[in-house]
N, C-alpha and C positions, 0 to 999 in steps of 0.2 A: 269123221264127224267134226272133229277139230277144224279139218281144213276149211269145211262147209261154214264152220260160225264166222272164219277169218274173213273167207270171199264175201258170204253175206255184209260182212261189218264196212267192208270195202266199197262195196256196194252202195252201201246207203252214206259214209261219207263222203262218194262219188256224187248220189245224185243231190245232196245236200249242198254239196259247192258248184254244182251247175247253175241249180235254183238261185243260190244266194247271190251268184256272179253276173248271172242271167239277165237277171229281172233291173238289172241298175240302167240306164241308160239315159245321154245328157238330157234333160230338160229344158236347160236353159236357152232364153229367145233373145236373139243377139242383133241388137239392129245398128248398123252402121249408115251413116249421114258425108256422103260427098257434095262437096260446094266448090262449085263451077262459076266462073264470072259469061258473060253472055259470048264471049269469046272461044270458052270452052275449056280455060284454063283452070288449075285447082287454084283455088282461095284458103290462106292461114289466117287465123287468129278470127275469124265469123263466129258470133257466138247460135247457139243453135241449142232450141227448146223443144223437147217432144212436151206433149200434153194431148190428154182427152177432153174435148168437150161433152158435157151432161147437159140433157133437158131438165128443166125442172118441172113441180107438176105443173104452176098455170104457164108452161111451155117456154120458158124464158133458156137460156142457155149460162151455164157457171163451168169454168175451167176446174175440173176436178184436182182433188188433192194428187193423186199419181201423176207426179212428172218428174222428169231429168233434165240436167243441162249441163252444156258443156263445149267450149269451143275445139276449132278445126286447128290441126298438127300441119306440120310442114308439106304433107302432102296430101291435105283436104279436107281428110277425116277427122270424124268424131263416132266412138263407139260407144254404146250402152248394150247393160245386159239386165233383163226383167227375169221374173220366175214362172211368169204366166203370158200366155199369149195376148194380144188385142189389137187394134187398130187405134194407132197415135196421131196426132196433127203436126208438122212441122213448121216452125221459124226460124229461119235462119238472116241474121241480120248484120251488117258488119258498118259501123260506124267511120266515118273520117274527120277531119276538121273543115269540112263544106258540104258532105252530104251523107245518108244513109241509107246503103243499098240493101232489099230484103227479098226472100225467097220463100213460098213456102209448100207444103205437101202436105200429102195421107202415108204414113205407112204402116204396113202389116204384119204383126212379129206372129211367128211360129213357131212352135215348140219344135225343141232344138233343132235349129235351123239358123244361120246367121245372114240376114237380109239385107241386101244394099239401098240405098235409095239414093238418087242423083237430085241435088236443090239446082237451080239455076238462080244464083243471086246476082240482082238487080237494081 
């Protein structure tokens, strides 16, 4: 009878740490932003904004408060990571002292998933 209460007890803090270990998995929506000059090459230091744009109601359009920014590392990128899915706008812009070349895109985060997206800056 002993042994029966042991295995039971065993049992249930078996399926107890399945559940609890189980049920976790990443969420998080990981978008990374590559910048290409029209050559094909990666581009540093391009500063690069995700944002969503909103309708308003008499249908006007306003940059919502959700965004990130951040410019490109020595090999192009720029990563961001969100909690929730959505679909972002991108600008990628990179300044000099004669002109300003800019790139821009759609991209679409998924929960946990890490999505690339290529700008072609111009």
């Amino acid at each position: 009878m002993k042994l029966k209460g042991i295995l039971i007890g065993f049992a249930v803090l078996g399926v107890i740490y399945l559940c609890n270990t189980s049920c976790k998995k990443n969420t998080d929506c990981v978008a990374t932003v590559v910048c290409w000059d029209s050559t094909g090459t990666t581009m540093e230091g391009v500063d690069v904004l995700l944002y969503a744009n909103v309708k308003t109601p008499n249908q006007g359009t306003i940059i919502a408060d959700l965004r990130a920014s951040g410019k490109t590392d020595a090999t192009g990128r720029v990563t961001f990571t969100f909690k929730l899915p959505a679909i972002y706008d991108i600008r990628a812009t990179k300044s000099s002292a004669t002109s300003t070349l800019s790139g821009v895109s759609i991209i679409k985060l998924e929960e946990g998933k890490n999505v690339e997206k290529i700008v072609t800056v111009r």
